[in-house]
C-alpha positions, -999 to +999 in steps of 0.1 A: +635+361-575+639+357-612+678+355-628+688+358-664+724+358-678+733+363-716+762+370-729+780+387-701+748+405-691+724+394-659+692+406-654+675+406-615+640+410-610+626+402-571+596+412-552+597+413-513+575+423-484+548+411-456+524+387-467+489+373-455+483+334-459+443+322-463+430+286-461+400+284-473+374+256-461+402+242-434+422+220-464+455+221-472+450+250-500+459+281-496+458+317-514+485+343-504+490+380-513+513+407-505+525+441-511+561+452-505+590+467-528+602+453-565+637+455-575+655+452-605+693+446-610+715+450-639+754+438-649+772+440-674+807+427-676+828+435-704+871+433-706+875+427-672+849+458-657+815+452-645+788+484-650+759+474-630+725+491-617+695+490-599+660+503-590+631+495-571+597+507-566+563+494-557+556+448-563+529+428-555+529+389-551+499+363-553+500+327-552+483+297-542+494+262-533+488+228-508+503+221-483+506+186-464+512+188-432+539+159-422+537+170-383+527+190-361+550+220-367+560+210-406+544+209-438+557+205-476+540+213-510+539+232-542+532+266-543+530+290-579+538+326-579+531+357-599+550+387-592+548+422-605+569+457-596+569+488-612+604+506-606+597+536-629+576+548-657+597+531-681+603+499-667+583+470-653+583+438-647+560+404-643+574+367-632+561+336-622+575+312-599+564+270-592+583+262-556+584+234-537+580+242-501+589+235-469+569+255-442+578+251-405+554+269-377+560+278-341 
Protein backbone atom coordinates (compact mmCIF):
# COMPACT_ATOMS: atom_id res chain seq x y z
CA UNK A 1 0.00 0.00 0.00
CA UNK A 2 1.27 3.34 -1.07
CA UNK A 3 -0.11 6.74 1.04
CA UNK A 4 0.20 10.41 0.05
CA UNK A 5 -1.21 13.46 1.98
CA UNK A 6 -0.94 17.08 0.71
CA UNK A 7 -2.61 19.70 1.70
CA UNK A 8 -5.80 18.26 3.04
CA UNK A 9 -5.88 15.74 0.22
CA UNK A 10 -4.76 11.74 0.61
CA UNK A 11 -4.19 9.65 -2.10
CA UNK A 12 -4.48 5.47 -1.68
CA UNK A 13 -3.09 3.24 -4.06
CA UNK A 14 -2.91 -0.81 -3.03
CA UNK A 15 -2.70 -4.02 -4.85
CA UNK A 16 -4.07 -7.27 -3.18
CA UNK A 17 -4.63 -10.93 -4.12
CA UNK A 18 -3.08 -14.70 -4.03
CA UNK A 19 0.39 -14.94 -4.77
CA UNK A 20 3.01 -17.79 -5.74
CA UNK A 21 6.57 -17.76 -4.05
CA UNK A 22 9.73 -19.42 -6.18
CA UNK A 23 13.18 -20.24 -4.86
CA UNK A 24 15.24 -20.73 -7.34
CA UNK A 25 18.44 -23.10 -6.87
CA UNK A 26 17.34 -23.97 -3.06
CA UNK A 27 19.00 -20.38 -1.59
CA UNK A 28 17.37 -17.99 0.29
CA UNK A 29 16.20 -15.87 -2.95
CA UNK A 30 13.18 -15.75 -4.05
CA UNK A 31 10.84 -14.28 -7.01
CA UNK A 32 7.08 -13.74 -6.27
CA UNK A 33 4.15 -12.80 -8.57
CA UNK A 34 0.52 -12.30 -8.28
CA UNK A 35 -2.64 -11.16 -9.71
CA UNK A 36 -5.55 -9.83 -7.70
CA UNK A 37 -7.52 -6.39 -7.54
CA UNK A 38 -5.95 -2.65 -7.36
CA UNK A 39 -7.59 0.08 -5.56
CA UNK A 40 -7.44 3.53 -5.38
CA UNK A 41 -8.72 5.93 -2.68
CA UNK A 42 -9.31 9.51 -2.52
CA UNK A 43 -10.05 12.41 0.42
CA UNK A 44 -10.41 15.49 0.52
CA UNK A 45 -11.15 17.45 3.60
CA UNK A 46 -11.98 20.93 3.35
CA UNK A 47 -13.97 23.28 6.33
CA UNK A 48 -14.80 20.60 8.44
CA UNK A 49 -16.37 17.95 5.36
CA UNK A 50 -14.46 15.22 3.95
CA UNK A 51 -15.44 14.23 -0.06
CA UNK A 52 -13.82 10.97 -0.60
CA UNK A 53 -13.80 8.18 -3.44
CA UNK A 54 -12.73 5.08 -4.69
CA UNK A 55 -12.18 2.49 -7.42
CA UNK A 56 -10.62 -0.65 -8.13
CA UNK A 57 -9.97 -2.84 -11.08
CA UNK A 58 -7.43 -5.34 -12.17
CA UNK A 59 -3.28 -5.16 -10.18
CA UNK A 60 -0.51 -7.18 -10.51
CA UNK A 61 2.54 -7.49 -7.97
CA UNK A 62 6.22 -8.86 -8.62
CA UNK A 63 9.07 -8.90 -6.30
CA UNK A 64 12.02 -10.55 -5.29
CA UNK A 65 13.93 -10.70 -2.05
CA UNK A 66 16.25 -13.18 0.69
CA UNK A 67 15.32 -14.61 3.13
CA UNK A 68 17.36 -15.98 6.16
CA UNK A 69 15.91 -18.44 7.81
CA UNK A 70 16.52 -17.88 11.81
CA UNK A 71 14.59 -21.34 12.61
CA UNK A 72 12.82 -23.79 11.67
CA UNK A 73 9.40 -22.11 11.27
CA UNK A 74 10.92 -18.20 10.86
CA UNK A 75 12.73 -16.28 8.53
CA UNK A 76 13.52 -12.41 8.02
CA UNK A 77 14.83 -10.35 5.03
CA UNK A 78 14.30 -7.62 2.49
CA UNK A 79 11.99 -8.00 -0.11
CA UNK A 80 11.29 -5.01 -3.16
CA UNK A 81 7.93 -4.63 -4.72
CA UNK A 82 6.40 -3.26 -7.96
CA UNK A 83 2.81 -2.93 -8.12
CA UNK A 84 0.58 -1.96 -10.90
CA UNK A 85 -3.64 -1.66 -11.22
CA UNK A 86 -5.59 -0.35 -13.72
CA UNK A 87 -8.99 0.97 -12.17
CA UNK A 88 -10.38 2.51 -15.34
CA UNK A 89 -9.45 3.92 -18.71
CA UNK A 90 -8.45 7.08 -17.26
CA UNK A 91 -6.56 6.13 -14.35
CA UNK A 92 -3.71 3.92 -13.38
CA UNK A 93 -1.25 3.48 -11.26
CA UNK A 94 2.55 1.93 -10.58
CA UNK A 95 4.38 1.83 -6.97
CA UNK A 96 7.26 0.25 -5.52
CA UNK A 97 7.76 -0.95 -2.23
CA UNK A 98 11.49 -2.14 -0.13
CA UNK A 99 10.07 -4.24 3.09
CA UNK A 100 11.65 -5.79 5.61
CA UNK A 101 10.16 -9.11 6.36
CA UNK A 102 9.29 -11.32 8.71
CA UNK A 103 7.85 -14.68 7.29
CA UNK A 104 6.66 -17.36 9.71
CA UNK A 105 5.62 -21.06 8.15
CA UNK A 106 3.45 -23.89 9.45
Amino acid sequence: MWTKNVDNETWTFSVGGPALTYYPGGTGFFVRGGVGVGTVDYSLEQGGVTISASDDGFGFLVATGYEWRLSHKFALGPQFDYAHAKVNDNLSMNYFNFTLGANWYF
